[in-house]
C-alpha positions as CSV (number, residue, x, y, z in Angstrom):
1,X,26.6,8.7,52.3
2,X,24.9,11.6,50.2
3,X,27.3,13.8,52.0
4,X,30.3,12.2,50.9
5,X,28.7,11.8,47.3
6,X,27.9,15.8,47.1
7,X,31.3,16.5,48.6
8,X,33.3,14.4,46.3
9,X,31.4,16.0,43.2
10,X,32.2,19.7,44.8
11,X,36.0,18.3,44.8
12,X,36.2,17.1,41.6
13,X,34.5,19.7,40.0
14,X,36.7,22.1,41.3
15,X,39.9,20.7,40.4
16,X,38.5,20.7,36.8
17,X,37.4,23.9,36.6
18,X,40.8,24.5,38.1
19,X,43.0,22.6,35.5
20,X,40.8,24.2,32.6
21,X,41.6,27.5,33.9
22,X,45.3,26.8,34.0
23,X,45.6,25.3,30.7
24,X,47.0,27.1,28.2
25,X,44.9,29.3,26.0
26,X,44.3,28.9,23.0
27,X,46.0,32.5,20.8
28,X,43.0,34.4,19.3
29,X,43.8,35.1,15.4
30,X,45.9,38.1,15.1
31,X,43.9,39.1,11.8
32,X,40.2,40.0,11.5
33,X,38.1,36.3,10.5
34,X,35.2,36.4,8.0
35,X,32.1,34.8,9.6
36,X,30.7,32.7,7.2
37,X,26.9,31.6,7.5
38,X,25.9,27.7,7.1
39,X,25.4,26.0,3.8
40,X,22.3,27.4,1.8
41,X,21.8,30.5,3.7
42,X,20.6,33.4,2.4
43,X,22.4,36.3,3.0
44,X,20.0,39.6,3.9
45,X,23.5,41.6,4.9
46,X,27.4,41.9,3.9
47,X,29.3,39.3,5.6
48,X,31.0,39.9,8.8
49,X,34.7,40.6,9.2
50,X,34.9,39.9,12.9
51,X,38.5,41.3,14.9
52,X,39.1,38.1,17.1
53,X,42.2,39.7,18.6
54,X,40.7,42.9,20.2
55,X,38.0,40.3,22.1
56,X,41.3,38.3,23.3
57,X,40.6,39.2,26.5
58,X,37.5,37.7,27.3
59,X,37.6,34.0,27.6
60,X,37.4,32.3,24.9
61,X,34.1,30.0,26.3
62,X,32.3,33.1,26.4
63,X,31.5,32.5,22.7
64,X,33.0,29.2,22.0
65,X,30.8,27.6,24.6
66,X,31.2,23.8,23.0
67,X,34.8,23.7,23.7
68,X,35.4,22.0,26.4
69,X,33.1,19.1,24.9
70,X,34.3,19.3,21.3
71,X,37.7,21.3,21.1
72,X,37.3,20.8,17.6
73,X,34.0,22.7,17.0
74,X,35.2,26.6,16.6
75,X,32.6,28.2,14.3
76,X,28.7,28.8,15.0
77,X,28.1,27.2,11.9
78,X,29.7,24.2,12.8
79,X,27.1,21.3,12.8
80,X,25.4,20.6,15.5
81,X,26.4,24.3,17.1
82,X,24.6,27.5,14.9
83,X,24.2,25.7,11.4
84,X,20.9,26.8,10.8
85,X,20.2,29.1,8.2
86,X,16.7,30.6,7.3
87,X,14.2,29.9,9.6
88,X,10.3,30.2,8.7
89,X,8.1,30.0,11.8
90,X,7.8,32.3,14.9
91,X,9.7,29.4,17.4
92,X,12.8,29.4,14.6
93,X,13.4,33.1,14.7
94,X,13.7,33.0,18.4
95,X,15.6,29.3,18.5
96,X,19.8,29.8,19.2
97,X,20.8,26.5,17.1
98,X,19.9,29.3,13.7
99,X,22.9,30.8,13.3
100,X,21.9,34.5,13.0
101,X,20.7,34.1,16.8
102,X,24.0,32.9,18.1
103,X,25.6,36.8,17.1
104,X,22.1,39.2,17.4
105,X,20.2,37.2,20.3
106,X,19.6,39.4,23.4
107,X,21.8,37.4,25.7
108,X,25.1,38.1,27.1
109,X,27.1,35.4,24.7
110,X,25.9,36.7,21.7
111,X,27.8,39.7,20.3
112,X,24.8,42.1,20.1
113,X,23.6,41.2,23.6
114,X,27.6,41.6,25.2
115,X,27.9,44.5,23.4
116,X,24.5,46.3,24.3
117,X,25.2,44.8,27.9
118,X,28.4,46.2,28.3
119,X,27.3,49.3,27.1
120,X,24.4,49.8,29.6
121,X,27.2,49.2,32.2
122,X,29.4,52.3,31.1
123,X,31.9,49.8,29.9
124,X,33.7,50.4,26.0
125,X,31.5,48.3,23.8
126,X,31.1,47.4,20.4
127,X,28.5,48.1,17.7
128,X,24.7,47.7,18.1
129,X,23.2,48.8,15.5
130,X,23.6,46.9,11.5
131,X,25.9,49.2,9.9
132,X,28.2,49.0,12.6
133,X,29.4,45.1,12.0
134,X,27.5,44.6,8.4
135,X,29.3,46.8,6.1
């Protein structure tokens, strides 16, 4: 019986994952998008002016990791994703639901960590440093 449990999961998950892949994709903004920062934030740096359409070919829940629960939720500072604003105590700075975390966290979906990963690969990257995205 566990058997046929497991392998009926394996099925439908793979028909899912199947179907999202086949659906169409959603068409990344052809112009550069501010990134605005949640409600009451204080800003440290110059808002970002992001270009969406040259990162058109990575899929799109690389970042937008909620949307295949909530299609609807496209920002970081969306509530309940990244609306955070100015943490205070050691465990906030390091926590991912504050949005500055979701674009300089060390980890491969966050623009700093892609970019400094793909460019410890030898692959074309984007900025690292501040003045690079922050101008």
């Amino acid at each position: 019986m566990r058997f046929h449990v497991t392998l009926a999961s394996i099925v439908i998950l793979t028909v899912s994952v199947a179907a999202f892949a086949a659906a169409p994709a959603a068409k990344a903004p052809a112009d550069p998008i501010s990134i605005t920062v949640p409600e009451g934030t204080a800003l440290k740096k110059s808002i970002v002016s992001f270009p969406h359409a040259k990162h058109a070919g990575e899929t799109c829940v690389t970042c937008h990791h909620t949307m295949e629960k909530n299609p609807e939720q496209l920002t970081c500072s969306s509530k309940g994703c990244h609306d955070l604003g100015n943490p205070t105590t050691k465990e906030e700075k390091k926590s991912m639901v504050y949005f500055r975390n979701a674009y300089h966290a060390d980890v491969p979906a966050s623009c700093n960590g892609c970019h400094k990963a793909r460019k410890k690969e030898g692959k074309p990257a984007g900025p690292t440093d501040c003045k690079g995205c922050h101008r």
